[in-house]
DSSP file (Angstrom, degrees, kcal/mol; ACC not computed):
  #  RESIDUE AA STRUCTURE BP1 BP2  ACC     N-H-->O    O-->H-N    N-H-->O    O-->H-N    TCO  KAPPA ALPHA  PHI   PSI    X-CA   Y-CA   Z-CA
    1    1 A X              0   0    0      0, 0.0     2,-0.0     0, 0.0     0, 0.0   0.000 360.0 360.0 360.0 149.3  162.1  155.4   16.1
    2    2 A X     >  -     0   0    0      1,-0.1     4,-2.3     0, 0.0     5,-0.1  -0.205 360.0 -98.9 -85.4 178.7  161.8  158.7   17.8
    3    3 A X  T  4 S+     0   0    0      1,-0.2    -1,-0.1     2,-0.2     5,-0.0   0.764 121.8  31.1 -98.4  -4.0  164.1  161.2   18.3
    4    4 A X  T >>>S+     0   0    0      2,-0.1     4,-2.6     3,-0.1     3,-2.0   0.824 102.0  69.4 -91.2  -7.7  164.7  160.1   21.9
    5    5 A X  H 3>5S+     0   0    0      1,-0.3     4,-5.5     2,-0.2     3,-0.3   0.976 115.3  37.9 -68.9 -54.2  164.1  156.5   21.7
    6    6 A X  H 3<5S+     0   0    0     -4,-2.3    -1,-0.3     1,-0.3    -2,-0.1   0.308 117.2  43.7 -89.4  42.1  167.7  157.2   19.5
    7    7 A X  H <45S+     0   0    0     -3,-2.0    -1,-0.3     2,-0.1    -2,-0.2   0.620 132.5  23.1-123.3 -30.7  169.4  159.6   21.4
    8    8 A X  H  <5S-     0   0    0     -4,-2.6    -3,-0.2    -3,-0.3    -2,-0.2   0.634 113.8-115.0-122.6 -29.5  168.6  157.8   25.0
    9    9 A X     << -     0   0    0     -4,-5.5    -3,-0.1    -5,-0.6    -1,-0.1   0.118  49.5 -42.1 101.9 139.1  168.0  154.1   23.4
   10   10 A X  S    S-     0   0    0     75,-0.3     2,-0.9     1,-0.2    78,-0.1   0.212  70.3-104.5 -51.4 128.2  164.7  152.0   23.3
   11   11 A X        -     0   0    0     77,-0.1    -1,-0.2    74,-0.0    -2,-0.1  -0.767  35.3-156.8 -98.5 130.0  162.9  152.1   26.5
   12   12 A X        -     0   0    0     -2,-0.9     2,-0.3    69,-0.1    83,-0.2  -0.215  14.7-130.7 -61.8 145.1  163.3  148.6   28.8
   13   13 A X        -     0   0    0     81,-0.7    83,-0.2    -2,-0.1     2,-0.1  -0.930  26.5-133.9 -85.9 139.3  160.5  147.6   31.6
   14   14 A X        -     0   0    0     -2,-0.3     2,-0.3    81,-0.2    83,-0.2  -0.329  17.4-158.4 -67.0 167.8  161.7  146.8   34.6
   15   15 A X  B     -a   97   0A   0     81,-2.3    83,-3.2    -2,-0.1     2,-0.1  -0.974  19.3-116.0-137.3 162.4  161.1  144.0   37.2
   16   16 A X     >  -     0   0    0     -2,-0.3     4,-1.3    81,-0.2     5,-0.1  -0.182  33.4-104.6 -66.9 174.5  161.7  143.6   40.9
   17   17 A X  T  4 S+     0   0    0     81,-0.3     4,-0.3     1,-0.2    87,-0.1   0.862 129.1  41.2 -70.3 -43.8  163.8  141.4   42.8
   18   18 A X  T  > S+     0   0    0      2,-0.2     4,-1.7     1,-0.2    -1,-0.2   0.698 107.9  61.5 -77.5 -27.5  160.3  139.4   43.7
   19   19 A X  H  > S+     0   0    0      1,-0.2     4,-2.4     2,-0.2     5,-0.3   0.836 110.2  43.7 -81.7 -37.8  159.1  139.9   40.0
   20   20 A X  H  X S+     0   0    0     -4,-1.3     4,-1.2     2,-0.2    -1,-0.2   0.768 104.9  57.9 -90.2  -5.5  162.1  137.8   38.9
   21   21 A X  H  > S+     0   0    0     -4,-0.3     4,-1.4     2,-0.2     5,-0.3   0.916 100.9  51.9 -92.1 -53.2  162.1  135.6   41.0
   22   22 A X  H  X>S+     0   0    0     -4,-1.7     4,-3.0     1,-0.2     5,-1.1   0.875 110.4  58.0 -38.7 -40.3  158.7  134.4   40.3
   23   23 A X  H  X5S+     0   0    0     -4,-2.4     4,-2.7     2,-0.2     6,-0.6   0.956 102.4  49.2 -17.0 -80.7  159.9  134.2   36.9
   24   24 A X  H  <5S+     0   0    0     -4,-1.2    -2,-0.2    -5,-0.3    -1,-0.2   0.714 118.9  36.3 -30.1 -65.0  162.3  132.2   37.8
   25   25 A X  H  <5S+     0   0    0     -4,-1.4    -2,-0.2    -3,-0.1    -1,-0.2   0.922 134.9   3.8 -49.7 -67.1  160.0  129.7   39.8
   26   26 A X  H  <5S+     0   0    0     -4,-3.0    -3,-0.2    -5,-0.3    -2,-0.2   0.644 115.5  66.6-119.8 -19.2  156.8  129.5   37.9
   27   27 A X  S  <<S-     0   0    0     -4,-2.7     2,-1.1    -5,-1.1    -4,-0.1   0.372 107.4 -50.1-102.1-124.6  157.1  131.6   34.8
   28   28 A X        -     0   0    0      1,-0.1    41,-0.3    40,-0.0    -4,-0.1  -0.175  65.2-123.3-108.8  62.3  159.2  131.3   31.4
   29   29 A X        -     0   0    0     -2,-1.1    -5,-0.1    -6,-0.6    -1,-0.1   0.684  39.6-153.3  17.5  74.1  162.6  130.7   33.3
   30   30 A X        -     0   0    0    -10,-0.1    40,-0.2    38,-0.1     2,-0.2  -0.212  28.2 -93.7 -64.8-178.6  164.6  134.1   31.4
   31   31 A X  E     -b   70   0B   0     38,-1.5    40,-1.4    34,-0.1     2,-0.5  -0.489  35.0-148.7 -87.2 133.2  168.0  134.1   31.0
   32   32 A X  E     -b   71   0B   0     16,-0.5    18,-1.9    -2,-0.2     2,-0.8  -1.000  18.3-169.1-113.9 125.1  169.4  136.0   34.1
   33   33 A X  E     -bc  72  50B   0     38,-4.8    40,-1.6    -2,-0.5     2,-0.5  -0.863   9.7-152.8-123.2 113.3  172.9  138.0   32.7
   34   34 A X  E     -bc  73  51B   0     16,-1.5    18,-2.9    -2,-0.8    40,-0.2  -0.626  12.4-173.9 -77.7 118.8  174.8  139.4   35.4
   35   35 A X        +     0   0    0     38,-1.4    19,-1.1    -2,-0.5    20,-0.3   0.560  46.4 108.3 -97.0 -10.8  177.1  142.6   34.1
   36   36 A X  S    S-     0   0    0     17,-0.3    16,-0.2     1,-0.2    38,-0.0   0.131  84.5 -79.3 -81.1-168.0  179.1  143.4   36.9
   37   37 A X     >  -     0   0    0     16,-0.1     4,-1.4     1,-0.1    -1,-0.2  -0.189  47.8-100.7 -75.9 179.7  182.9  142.7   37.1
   38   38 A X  H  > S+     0   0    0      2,-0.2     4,-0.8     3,-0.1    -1,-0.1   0.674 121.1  64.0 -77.6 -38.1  184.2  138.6   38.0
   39   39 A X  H  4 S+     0   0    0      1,-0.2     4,-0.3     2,-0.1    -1,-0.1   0.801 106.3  38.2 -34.5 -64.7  184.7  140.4   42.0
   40   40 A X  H  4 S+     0   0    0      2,-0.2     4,-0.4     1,-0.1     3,-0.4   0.870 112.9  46.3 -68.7 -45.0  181.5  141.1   42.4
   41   41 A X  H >< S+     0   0    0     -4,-1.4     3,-0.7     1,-0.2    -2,-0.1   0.853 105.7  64.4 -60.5 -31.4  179.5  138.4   41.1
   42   42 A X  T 3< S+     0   0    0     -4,-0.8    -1,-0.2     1,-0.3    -2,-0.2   0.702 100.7  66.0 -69.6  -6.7  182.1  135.9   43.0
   43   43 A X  T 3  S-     0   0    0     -3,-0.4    -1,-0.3     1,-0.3     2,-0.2   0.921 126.6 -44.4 -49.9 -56.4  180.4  137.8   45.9
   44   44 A X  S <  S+     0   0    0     -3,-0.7    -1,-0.3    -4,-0.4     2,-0.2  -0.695  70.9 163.6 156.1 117.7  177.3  136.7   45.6
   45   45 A X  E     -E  112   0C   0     67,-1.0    67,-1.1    -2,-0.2     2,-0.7  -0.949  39.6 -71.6-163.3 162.0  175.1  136.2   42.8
   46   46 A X  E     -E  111   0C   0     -2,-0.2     3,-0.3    65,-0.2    65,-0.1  -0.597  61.5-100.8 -85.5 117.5  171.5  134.3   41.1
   47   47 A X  S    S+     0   0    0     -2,-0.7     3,-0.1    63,-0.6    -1,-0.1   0.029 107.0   8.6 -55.6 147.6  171.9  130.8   40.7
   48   48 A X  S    S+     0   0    0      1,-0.2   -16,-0.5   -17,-0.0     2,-0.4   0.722  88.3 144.5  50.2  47.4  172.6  130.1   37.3
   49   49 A X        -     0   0    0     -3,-0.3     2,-1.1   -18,-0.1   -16,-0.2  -0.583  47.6-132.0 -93.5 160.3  173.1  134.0   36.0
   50   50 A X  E     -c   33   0B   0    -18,-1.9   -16,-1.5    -2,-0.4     2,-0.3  -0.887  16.3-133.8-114.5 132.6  175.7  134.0   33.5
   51   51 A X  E     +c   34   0B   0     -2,-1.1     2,-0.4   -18,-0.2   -16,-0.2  -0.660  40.2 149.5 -98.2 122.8  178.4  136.6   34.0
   52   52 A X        -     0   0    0    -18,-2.9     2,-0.1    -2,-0.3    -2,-0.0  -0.876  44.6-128.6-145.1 140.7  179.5  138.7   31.2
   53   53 A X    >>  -     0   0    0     -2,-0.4     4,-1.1     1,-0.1     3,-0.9  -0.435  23.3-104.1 -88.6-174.7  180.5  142.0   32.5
   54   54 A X  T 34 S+     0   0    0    -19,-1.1    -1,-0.1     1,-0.3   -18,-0.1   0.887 118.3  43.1 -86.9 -36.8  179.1  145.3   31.0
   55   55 A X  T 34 S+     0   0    0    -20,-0.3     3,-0.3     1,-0.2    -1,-0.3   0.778 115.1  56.2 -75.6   1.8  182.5  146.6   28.7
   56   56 A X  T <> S+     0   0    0     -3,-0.9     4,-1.8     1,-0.2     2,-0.7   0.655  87.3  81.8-113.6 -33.2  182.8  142.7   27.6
   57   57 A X  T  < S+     0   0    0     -4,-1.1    -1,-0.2     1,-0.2    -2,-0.1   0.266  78.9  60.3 -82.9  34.9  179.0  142.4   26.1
   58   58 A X  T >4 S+     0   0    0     -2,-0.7     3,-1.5    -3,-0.3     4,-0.3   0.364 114.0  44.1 -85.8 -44.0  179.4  144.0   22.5
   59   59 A X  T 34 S+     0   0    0     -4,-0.3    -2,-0.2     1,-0.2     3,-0.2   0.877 121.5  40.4 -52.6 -23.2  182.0  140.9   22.2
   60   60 A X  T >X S+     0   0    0     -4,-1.8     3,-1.2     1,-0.1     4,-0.6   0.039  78.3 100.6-129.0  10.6  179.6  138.6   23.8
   61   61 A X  T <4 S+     0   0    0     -3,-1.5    -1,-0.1    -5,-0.3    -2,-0.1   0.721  70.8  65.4 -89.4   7.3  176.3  139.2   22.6
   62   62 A X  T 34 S+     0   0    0     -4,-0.3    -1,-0.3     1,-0.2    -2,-0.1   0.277  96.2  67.2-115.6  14.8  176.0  136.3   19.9
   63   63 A X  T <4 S+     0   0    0     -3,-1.2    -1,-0.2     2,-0.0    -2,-0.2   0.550  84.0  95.1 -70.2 -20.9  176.1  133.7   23.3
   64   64 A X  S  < S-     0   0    0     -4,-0.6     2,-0.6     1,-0.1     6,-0.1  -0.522  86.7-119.8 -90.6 143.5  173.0  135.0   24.3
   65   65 A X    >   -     0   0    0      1,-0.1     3,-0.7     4,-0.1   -34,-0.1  -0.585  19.4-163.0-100.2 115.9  169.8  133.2   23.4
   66   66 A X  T 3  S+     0   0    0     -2,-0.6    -1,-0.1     1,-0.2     4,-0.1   0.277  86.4  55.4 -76.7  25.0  167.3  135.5   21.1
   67   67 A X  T 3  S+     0   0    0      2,-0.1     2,-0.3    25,-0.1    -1,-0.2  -0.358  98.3  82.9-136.6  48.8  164.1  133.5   21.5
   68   68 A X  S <  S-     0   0    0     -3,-0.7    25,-0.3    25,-0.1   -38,-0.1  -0.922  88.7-109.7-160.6 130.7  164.4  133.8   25.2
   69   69 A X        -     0   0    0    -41,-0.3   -38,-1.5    -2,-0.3     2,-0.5  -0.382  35.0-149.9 -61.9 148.8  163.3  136.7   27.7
   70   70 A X  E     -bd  31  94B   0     23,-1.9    25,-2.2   -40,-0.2     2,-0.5  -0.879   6.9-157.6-112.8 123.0  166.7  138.0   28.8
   71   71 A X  E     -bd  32  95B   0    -40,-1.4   -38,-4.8    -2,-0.5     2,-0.3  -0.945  20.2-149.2-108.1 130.0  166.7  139.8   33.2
   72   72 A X  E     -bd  33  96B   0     23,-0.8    25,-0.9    -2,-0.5     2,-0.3  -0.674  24.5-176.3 -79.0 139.9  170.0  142.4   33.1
   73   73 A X  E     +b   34   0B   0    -40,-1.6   -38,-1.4    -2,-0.3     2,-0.3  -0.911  19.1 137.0-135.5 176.7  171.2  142.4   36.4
   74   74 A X        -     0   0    0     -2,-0.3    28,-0.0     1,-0.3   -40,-0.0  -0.773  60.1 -55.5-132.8-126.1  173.6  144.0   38.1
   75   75 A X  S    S-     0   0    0     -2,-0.3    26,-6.5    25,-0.2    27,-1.2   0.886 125.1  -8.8 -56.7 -85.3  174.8  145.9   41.8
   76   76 A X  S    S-     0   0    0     24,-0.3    23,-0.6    25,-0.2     0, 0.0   0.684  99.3 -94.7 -86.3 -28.7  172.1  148.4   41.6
   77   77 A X  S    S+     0   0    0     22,-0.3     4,-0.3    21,-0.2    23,-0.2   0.568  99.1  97.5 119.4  11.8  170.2  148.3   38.4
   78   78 A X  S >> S+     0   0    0      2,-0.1     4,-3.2     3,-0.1     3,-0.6   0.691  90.2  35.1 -88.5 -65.5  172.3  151.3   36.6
   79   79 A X  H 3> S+     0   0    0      1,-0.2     4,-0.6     2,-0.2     5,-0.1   0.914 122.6  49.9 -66.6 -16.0  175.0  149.1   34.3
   80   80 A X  H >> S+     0   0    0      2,-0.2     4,-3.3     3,-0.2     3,-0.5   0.907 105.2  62.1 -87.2 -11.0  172.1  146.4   33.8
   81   81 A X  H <> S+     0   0    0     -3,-0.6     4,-1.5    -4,-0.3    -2,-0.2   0.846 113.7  27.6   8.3 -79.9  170.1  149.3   32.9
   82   82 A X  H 3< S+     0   0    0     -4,-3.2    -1,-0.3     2,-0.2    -2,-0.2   0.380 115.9  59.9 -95.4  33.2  172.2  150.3   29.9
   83   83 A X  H XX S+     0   0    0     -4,-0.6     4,-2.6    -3,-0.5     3,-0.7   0.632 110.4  51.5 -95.5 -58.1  173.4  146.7   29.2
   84   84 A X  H 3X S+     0   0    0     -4,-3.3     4,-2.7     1,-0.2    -3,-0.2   0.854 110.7  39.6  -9.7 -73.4  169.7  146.3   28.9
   85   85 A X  H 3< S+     0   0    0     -4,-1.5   -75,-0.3     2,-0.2    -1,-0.2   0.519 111.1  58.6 -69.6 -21.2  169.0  149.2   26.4
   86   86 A X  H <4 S+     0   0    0     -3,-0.7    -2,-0.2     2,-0.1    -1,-0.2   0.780 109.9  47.0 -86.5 -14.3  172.3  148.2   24.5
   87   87 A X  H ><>S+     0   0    0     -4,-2.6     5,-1.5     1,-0.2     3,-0.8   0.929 112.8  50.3 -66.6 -38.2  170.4  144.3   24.0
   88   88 A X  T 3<5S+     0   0    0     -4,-2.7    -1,-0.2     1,-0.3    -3,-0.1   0.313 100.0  59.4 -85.3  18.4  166.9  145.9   23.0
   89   89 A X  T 3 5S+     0   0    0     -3,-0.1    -1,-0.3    -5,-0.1    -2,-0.1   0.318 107.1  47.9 -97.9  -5.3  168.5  147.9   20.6
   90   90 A X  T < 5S-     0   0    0     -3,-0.8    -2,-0.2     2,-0.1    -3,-0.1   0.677 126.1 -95.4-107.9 -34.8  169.6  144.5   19.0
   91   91 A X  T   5S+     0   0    0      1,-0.3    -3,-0.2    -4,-0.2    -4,-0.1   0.311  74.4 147.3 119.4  -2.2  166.1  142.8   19.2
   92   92 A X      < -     0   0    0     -5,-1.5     2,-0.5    -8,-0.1    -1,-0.3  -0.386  48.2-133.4 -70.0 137.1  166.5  141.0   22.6
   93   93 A X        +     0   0    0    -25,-0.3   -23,-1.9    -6,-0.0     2,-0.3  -0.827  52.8 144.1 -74.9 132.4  163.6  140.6   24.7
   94   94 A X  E     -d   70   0B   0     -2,-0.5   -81,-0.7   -25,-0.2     2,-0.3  -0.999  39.5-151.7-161.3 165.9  164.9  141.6   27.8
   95   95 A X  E     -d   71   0B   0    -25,-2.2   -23,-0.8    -2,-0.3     2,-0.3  -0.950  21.8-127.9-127.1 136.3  164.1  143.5   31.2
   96   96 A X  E     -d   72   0B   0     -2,-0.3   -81,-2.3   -83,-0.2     2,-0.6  -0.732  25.1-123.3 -80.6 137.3  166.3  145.3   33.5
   97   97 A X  B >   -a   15   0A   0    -25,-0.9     3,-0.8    -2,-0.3     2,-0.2  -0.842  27.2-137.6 -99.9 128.8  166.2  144.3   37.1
   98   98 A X  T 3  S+     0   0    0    -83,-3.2   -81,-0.3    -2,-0.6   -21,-0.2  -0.529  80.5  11.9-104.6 132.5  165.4  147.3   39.0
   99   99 A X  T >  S-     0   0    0    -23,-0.6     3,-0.9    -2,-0.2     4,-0.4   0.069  97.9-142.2  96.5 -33.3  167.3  147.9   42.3
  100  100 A X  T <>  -     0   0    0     -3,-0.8     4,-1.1     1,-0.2   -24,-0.3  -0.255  47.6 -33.6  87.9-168.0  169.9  145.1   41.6
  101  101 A X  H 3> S+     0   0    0    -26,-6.5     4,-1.5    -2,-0.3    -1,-0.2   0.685 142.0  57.2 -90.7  -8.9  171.6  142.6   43.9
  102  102 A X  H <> S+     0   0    0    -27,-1.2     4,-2.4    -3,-0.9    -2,-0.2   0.630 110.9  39.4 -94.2 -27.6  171.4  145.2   46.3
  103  103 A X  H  > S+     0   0    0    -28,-0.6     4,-0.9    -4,-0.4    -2,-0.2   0.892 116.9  52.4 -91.8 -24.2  167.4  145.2   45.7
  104  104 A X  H  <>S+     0   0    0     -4,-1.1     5,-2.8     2,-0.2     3,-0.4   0.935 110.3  50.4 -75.5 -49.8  167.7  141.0   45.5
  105  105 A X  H ><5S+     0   0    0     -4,-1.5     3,-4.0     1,-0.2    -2,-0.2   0.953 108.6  61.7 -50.3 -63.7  169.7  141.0   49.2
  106  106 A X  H 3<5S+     0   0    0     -4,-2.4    -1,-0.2     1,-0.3    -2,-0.2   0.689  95.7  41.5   1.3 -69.7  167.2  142.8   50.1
  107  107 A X  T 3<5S-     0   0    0     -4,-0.9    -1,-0.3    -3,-0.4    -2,-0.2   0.251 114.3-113.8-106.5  13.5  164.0  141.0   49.8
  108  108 A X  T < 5 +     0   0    0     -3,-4.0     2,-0.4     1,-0.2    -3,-0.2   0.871  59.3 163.5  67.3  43.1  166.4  138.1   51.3
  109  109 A X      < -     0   0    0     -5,-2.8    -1,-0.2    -4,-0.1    -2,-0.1  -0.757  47.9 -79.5 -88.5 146.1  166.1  136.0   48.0
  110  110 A X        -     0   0    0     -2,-0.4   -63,-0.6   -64,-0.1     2,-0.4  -0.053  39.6-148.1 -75.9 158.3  168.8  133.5   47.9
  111  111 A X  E     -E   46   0C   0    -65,-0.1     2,-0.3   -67,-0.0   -65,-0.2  -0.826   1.8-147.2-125.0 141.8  172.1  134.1   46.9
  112  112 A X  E      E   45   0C   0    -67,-1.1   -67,-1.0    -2,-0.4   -66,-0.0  -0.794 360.0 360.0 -85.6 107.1  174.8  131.6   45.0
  113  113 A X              0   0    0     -2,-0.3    -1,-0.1   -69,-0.2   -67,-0.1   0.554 360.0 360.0-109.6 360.0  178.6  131.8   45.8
């Protein structure tokens, strides 16, 4: 590993609000894991994301499936962002969803309450 890969953490690719949702539809259905708080998600959220919030998922990370791509989500794409970077540091395949729920509202994909 290099010497920022450890100082900053393994770098994630993102996807868009539209990139995951074709995922979702046609490609290899990932795992969507929602980091925000139990408030927020009850807002408004991606059907079937599984809600773990960000300080809870060192506890939580042996529910999560490791043969399956894993989408971080959160508001904006900052706490899934290092909730991301703390999975691939673990071995998860995973992507951070870039933008958020904010970026999901957006592009007026549909939303789960």
């Amino acid at each position: 590993m290099s010497f920022l890969s450890n100082l900053f953490g393994p770098t994630v690719p993102n996807l868009t609000a539209t990139e995951v949702s074709e995922k979702l539809k046609f490609g290899k259905h990932p795992f969507i894991l929602d980091v925000r708080q139990p408030d927020e998600y009850r807002q408004g959220h991606i059907a079937g994301a599984k809600l773990i919030p960000l300080g809870e998922l060192r506890r939580q990370m042996a529910e999560l499936p490791k043969g399956r791509e894993i989408v971080c989500v959160c508001a904006s794409g900052s706490r899934s962002g290092s909730a991301s970077k703390a999975l691939a540091k673990e071995g998860f395949t995973v992507f951070n969803m870039q933008g958020g729920m904010m970026a999901w509202r957006q592009a007026k994909l549909p939303i789960q309450k």
